[in-house]
MOPAC internal coordinates of N, CA, C and O (Angstrom, degrees):
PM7 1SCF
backbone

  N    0.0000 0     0.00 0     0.00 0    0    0    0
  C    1.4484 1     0.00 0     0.00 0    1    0    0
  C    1.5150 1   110.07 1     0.00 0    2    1    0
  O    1.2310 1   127.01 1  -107.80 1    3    2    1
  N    1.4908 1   104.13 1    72.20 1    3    2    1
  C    1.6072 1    94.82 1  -171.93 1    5    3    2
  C    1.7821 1    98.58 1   -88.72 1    6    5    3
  O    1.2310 1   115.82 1   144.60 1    7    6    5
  N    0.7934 1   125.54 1   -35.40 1    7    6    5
  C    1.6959 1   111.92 1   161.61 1    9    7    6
  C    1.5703 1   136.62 1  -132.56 1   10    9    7
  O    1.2310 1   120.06 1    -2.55 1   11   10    9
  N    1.2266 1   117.48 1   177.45 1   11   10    9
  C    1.2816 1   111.85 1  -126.07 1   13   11   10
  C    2.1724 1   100.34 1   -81.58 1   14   13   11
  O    1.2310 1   127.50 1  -169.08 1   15   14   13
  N    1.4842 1   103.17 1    10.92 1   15   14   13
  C    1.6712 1   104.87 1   173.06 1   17   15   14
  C    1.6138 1   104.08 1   -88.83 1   18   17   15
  O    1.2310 1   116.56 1  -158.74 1   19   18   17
  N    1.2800 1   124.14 1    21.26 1   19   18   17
  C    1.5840 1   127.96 1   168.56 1   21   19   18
  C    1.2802 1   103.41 1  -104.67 1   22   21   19
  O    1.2310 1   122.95 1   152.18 1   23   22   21
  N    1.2608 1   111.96 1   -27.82 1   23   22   21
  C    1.6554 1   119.76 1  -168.62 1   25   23   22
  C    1.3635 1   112.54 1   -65.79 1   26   25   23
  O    1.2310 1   109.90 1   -71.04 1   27   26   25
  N    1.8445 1   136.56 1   108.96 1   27   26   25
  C    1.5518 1   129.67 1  -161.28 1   29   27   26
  C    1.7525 1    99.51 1   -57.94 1   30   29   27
  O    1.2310 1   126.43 1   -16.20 1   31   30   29
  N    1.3066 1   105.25 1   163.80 1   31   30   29
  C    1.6540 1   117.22 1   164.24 1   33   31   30
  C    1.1525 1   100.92 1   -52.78 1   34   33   31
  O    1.2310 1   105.97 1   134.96 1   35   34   33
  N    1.7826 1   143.64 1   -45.04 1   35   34   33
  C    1.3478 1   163.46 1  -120.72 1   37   35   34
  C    1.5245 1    88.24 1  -108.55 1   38   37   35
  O    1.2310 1   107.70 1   141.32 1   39   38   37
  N    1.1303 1   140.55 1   -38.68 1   39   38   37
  C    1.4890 1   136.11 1  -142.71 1   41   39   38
  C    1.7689 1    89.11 1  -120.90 1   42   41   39
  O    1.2310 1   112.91 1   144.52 1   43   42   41
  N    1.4210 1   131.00 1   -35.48 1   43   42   41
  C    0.8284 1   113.25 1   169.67 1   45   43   42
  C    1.9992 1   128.15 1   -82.18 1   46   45   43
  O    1.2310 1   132.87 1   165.70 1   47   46   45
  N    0.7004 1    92.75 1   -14.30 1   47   46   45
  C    1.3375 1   102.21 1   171.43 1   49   47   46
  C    1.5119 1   127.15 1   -84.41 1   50   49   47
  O    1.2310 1   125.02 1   151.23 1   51   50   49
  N    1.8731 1   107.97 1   -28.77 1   51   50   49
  C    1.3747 1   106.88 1   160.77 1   53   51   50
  C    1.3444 1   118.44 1   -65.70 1   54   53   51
  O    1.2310 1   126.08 1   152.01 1   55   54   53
  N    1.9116 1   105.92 1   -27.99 1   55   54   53
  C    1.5222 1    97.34 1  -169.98 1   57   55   54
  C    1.7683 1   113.97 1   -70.88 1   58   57   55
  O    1.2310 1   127.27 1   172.08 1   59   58   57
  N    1.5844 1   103.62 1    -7.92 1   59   58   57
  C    1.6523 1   105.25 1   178.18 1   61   59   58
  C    1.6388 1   107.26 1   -69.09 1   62   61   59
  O    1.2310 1   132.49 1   136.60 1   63   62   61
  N    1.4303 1    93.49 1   -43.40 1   63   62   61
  C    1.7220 1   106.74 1  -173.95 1   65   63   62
  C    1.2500 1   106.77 1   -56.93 1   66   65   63
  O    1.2310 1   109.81 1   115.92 1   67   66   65
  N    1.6313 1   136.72 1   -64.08 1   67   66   65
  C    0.8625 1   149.30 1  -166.90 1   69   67   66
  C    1.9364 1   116.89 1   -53.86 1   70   69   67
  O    1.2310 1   129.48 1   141.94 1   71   70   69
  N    1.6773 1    99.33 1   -38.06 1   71   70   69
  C    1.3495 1   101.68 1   160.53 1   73   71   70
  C    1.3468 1   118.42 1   -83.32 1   74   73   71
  O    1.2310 1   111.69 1   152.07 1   75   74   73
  N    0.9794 1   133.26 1   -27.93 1   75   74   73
  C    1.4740 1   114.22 1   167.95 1   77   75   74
  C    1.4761 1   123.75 1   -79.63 1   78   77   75
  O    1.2310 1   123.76 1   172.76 1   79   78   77
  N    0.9483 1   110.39 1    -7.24 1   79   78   77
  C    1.7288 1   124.90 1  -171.26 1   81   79   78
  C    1.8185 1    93.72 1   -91.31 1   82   81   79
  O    1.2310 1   113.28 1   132.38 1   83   82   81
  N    1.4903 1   130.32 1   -47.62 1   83   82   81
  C    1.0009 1   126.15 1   147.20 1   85   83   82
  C    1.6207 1   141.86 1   -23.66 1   86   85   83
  O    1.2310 1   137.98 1   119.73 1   87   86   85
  N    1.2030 1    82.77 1   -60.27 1   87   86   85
  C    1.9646 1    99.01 1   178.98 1   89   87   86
  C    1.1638 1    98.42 1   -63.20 1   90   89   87
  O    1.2310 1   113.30 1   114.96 1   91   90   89
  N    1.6005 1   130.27 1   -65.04 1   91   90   89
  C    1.6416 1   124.58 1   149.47 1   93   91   90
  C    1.2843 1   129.31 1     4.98 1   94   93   91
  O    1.2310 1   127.15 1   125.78 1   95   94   93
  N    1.6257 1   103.85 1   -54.22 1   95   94   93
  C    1.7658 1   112.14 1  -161.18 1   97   95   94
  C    1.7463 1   109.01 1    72.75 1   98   97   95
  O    1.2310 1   131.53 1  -158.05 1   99   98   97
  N    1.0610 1    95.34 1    21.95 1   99   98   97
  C    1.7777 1   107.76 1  -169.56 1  101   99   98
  C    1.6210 1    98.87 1   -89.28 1  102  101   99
  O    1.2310 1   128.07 1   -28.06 1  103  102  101
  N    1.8074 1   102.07 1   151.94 1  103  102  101
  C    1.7836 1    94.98 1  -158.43 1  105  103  102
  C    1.5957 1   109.65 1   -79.54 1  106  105  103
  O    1.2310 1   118.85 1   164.83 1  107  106  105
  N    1.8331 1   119.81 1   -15.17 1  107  106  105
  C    1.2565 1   101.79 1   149.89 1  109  107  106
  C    1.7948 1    87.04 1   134.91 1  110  109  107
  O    1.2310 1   115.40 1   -45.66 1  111  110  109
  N    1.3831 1   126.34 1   134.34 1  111  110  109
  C    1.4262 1    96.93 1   164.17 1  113  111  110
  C    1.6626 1   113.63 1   -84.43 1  114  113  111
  O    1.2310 1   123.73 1   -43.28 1  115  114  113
  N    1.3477 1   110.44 1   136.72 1  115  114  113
  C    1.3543 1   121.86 1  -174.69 1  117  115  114
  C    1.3297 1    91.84 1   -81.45 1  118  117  115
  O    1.2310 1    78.88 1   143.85 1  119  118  117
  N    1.2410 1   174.20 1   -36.15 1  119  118  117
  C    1.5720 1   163.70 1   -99.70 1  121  119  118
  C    1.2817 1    88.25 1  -174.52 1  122  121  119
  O    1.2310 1   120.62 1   -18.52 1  123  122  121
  N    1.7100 1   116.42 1   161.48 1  123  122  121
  C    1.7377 1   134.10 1   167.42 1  125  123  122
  C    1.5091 1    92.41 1   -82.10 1  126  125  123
  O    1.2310 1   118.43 1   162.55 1  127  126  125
  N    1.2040 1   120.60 1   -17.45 1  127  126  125
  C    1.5525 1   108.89 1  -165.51 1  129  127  126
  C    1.7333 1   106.01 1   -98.31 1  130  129  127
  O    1.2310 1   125.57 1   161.18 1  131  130  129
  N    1.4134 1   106.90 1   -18.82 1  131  130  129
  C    1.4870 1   106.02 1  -178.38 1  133  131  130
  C    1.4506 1   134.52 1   -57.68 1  134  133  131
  O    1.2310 1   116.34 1   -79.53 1  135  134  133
  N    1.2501 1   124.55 1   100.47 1  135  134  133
  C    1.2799 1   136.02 1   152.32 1  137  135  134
  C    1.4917 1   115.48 1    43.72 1  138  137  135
  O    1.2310 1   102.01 1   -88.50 1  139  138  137
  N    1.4518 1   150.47 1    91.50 1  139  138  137
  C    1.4119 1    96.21 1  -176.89 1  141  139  138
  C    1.6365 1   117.43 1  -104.55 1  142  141  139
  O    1.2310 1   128.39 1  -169.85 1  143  142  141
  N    1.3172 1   101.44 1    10.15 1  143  142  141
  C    1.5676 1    98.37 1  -166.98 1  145  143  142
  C    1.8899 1   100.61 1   -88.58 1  146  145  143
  O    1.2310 1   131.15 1   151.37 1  147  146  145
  N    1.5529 1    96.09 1   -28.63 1  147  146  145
  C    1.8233 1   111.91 1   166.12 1  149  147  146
  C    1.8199 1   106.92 1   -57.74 1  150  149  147
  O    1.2310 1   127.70 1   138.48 1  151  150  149
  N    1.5220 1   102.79 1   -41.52 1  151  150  149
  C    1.4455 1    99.11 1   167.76 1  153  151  150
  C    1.7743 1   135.02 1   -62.76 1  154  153  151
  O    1.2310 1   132.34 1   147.57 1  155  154  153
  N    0.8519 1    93.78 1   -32.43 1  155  154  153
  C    1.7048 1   111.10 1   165.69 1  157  155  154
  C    1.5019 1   118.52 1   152.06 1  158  157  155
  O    1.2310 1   120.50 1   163.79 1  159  158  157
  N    1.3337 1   116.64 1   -16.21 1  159  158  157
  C    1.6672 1   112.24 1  -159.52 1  161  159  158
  C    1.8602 1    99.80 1   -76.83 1  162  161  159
  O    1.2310 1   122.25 1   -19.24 1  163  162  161
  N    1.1389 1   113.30 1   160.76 1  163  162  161
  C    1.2653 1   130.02 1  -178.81 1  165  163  162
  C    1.7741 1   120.92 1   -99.74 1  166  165  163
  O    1.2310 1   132.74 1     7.22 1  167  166  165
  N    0.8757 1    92.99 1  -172.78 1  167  166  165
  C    2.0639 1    85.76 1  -171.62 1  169  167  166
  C    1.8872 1    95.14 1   -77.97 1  170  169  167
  O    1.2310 1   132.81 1   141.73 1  171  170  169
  N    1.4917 1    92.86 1   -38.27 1  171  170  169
  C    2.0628 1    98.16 1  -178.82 1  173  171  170
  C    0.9485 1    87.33 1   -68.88 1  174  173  171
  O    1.2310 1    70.21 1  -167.32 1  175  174  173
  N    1.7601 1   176.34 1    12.68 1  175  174  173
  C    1.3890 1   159.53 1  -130.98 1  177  175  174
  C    1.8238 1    95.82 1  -150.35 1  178  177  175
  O    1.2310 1   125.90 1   126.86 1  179  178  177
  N    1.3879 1   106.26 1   -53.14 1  179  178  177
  C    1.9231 1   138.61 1   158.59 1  181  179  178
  C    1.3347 1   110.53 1   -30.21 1  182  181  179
  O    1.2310 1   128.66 1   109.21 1  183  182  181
  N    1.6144 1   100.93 1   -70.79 1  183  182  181
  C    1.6027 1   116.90 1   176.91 1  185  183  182
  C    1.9360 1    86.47 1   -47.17 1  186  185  183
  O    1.2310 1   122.57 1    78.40 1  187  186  185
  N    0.9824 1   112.68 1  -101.60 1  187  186  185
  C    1.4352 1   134.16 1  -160.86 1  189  187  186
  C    1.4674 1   109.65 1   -30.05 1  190  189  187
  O    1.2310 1   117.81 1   170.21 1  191  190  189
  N    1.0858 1   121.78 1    -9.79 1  191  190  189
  C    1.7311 1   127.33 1   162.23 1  193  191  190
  C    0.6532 1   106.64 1   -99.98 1  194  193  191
  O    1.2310 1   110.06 1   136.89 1  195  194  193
  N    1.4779 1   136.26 1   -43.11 1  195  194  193
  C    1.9025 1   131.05 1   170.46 1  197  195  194
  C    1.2944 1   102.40 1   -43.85 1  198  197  195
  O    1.2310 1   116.27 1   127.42 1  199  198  197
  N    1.4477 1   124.69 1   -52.58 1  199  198  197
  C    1.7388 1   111.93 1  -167.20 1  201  199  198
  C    1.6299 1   103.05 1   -90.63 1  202  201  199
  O    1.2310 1   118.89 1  -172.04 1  203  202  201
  N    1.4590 1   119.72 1     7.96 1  203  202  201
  C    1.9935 1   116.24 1  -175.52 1  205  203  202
  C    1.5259 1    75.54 1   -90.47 1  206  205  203
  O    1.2310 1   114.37 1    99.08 1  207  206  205
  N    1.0795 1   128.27 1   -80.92 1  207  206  205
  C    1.6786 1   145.08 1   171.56 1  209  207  206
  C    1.7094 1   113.03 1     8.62 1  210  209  207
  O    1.2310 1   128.19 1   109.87 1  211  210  209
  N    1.5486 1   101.84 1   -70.13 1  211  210  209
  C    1.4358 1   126.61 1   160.83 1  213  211  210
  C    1.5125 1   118.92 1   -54.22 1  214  213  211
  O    1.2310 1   112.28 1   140.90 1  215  214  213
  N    1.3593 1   132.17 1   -39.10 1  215  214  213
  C    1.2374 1   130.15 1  -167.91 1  217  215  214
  C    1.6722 1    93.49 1   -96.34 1  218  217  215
  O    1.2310 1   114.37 1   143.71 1  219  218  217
  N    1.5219 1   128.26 1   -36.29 1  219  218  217
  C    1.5738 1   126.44 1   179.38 1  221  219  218
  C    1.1589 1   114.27 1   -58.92 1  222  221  219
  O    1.2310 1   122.08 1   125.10 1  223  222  221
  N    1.4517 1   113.63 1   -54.90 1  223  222  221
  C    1.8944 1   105.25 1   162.14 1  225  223  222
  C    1.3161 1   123.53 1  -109.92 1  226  225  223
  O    1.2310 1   128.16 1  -138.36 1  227  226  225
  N    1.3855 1   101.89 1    41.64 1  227  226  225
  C    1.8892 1    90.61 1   162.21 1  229  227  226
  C    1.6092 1   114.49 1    61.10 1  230  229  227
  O    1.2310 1   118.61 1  -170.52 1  231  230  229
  N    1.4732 1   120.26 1     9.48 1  231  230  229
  C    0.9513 1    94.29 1   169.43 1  233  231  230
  C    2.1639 1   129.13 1  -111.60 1  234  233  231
  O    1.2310 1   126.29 1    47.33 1  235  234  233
  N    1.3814 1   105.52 1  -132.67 1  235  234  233
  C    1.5506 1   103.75 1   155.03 1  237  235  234
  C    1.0922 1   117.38 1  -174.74 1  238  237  235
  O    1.2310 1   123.39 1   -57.07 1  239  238  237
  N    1.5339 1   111.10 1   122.93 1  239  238  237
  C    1.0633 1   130.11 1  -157.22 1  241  239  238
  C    1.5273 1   101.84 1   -78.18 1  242  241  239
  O    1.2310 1   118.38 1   -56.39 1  243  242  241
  N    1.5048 1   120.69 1   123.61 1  243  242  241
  C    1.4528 1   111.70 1   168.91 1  245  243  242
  C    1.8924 1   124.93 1   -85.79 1  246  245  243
  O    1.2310 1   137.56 1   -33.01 1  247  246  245
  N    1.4264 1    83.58 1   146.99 1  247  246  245
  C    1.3347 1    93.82 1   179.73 1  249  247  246
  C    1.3700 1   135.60 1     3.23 1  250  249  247
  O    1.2310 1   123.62 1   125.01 1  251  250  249
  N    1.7223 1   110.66 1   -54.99 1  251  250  249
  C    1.3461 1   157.62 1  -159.94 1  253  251  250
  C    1.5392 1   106.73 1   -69.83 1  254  253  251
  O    1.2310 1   132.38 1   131.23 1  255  254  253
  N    1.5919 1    93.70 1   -48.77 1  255  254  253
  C    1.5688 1    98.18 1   170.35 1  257  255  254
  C    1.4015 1   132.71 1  -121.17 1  258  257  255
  O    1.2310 1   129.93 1  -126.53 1  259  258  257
  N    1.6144 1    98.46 1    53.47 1  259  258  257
  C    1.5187 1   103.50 1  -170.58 1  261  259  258
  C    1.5132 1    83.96 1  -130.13 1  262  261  259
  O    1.2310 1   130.68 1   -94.66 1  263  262  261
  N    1.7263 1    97.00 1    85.34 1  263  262  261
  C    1.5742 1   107.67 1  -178.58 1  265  263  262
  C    1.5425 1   108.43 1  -135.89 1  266  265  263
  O    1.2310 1   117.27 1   -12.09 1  267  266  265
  N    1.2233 1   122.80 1   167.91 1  267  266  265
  C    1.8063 1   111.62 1  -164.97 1  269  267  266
  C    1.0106 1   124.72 1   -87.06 1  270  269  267
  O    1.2310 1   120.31 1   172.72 1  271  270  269
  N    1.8981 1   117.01 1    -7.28 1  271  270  269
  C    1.1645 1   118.35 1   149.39 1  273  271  270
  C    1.4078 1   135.67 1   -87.23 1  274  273  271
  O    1.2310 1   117.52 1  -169.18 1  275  274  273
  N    1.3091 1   122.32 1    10.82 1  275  274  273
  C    1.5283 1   132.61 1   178.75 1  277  275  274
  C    1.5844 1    92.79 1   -92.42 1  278  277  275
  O    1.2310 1   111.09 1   157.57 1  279  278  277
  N    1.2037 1   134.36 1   -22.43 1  279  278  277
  C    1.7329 1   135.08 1  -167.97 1  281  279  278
  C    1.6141 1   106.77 1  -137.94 1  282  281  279
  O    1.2310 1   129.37 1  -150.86 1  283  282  281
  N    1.4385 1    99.55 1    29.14 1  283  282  281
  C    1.9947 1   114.01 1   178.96 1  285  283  282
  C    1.7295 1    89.64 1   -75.00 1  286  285  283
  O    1.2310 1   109.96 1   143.51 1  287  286  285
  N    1.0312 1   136.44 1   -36.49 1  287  286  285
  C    1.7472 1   147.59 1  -106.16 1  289  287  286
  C    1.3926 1   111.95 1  -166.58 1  290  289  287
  O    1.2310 1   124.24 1   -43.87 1  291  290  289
  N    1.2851 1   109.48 1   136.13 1  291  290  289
  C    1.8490 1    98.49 1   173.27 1  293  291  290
  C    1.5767 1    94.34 1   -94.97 1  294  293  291
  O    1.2310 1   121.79 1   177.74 1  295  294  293
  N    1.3583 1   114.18 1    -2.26 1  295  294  293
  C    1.4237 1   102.71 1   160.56 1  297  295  294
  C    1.3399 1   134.33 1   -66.97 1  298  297  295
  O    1.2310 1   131.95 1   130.56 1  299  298  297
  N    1.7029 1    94.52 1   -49.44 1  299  298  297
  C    1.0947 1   122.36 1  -173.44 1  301  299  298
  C    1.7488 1   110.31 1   -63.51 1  302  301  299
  O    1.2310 1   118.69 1   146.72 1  303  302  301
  N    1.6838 1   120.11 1   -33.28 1  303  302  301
  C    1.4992 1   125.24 1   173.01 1  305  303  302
  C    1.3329 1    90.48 1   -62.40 1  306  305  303
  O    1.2310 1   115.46 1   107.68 1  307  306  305
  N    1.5074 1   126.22 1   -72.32 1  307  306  305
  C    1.3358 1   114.58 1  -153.62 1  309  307  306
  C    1.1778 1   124.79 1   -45.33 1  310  309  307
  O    1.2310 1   117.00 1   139.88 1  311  310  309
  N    1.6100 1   123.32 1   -40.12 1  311  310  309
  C    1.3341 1   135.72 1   167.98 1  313  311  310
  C    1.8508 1   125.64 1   -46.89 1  314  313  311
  O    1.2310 1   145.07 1   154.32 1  315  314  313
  N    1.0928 1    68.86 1   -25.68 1  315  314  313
  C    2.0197 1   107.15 1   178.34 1  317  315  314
  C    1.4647 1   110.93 1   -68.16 1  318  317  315
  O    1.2310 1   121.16 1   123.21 1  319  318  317
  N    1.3555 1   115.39 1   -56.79 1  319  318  317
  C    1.3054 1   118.50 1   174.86 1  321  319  318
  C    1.2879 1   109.54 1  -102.22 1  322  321  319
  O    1.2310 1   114.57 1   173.19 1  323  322  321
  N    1.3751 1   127.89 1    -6.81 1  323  322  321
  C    1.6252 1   108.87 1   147.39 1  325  323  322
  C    1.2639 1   130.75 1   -51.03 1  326  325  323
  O    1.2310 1   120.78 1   152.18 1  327  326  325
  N    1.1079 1   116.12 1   -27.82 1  327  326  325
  C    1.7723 1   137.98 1  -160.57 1  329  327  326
  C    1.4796 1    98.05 1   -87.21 1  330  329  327
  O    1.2310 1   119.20 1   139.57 1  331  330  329
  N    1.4427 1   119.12 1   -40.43 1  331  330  329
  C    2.1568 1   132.45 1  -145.62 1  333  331  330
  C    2.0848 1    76.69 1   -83.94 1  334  333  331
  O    1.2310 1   107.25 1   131.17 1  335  334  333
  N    1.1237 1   141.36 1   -48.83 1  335  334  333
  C    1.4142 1   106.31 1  -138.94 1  337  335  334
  C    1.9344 1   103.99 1  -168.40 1  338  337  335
  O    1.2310 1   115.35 1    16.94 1  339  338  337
  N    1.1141 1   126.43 1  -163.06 1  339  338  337
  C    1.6410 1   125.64 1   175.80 1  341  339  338
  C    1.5166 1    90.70 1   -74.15 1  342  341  339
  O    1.2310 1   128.82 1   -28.49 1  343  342  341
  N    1.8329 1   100.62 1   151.51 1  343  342  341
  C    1.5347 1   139.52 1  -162.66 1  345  343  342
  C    1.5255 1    84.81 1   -56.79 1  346  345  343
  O    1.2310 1   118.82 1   -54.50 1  347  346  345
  N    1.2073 1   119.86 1   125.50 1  347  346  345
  C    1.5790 1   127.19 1   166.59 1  349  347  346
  C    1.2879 1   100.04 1   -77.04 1  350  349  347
  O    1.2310 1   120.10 1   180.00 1  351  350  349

């Protein structure tokens, strides 16, 4: 994995979670499926992954799907930006 187009959609998106869940002091979601607002982040925390999300792959999320179950999940994001644009 010498650069970062080996890196899964799945692995980059935890590493967003994982830093903000940090700055938190929050215990972290252990699972892709875990909770994250149960994990610690806040609705301002949501916002701020919607636009890390957007700036990590270049894309933009419309209106339509900037809802609390498309970013409940690092599953649920990834599925999110599978859907927005070409196979990351």
């Amino acid at each position: 994995m010498a650069d970062g187009s080996m890196v899964s959609n799945k692995s980059r998106i935890a590493g967003i979670v994982t830093a903000m869940l940090e700055r938190r002091k929050g215990p972290g979601a252990r699972a892709s499926g875990a909770d994250l607002l149960e994990s610690g982040l806040t609705s301002l925390d949501m916002v701020n992954l919607m636009l890390s999300v957007e700036a990590e792959f270049d894309i933009e999320i419309p209106q339509t799907d900037m809802t609390p179950d498309n970013f409940r999940s690092i599953v649920a994001i990834e599925r999110l930006v599978g859907s927005l644009g070409p196979a990351y």
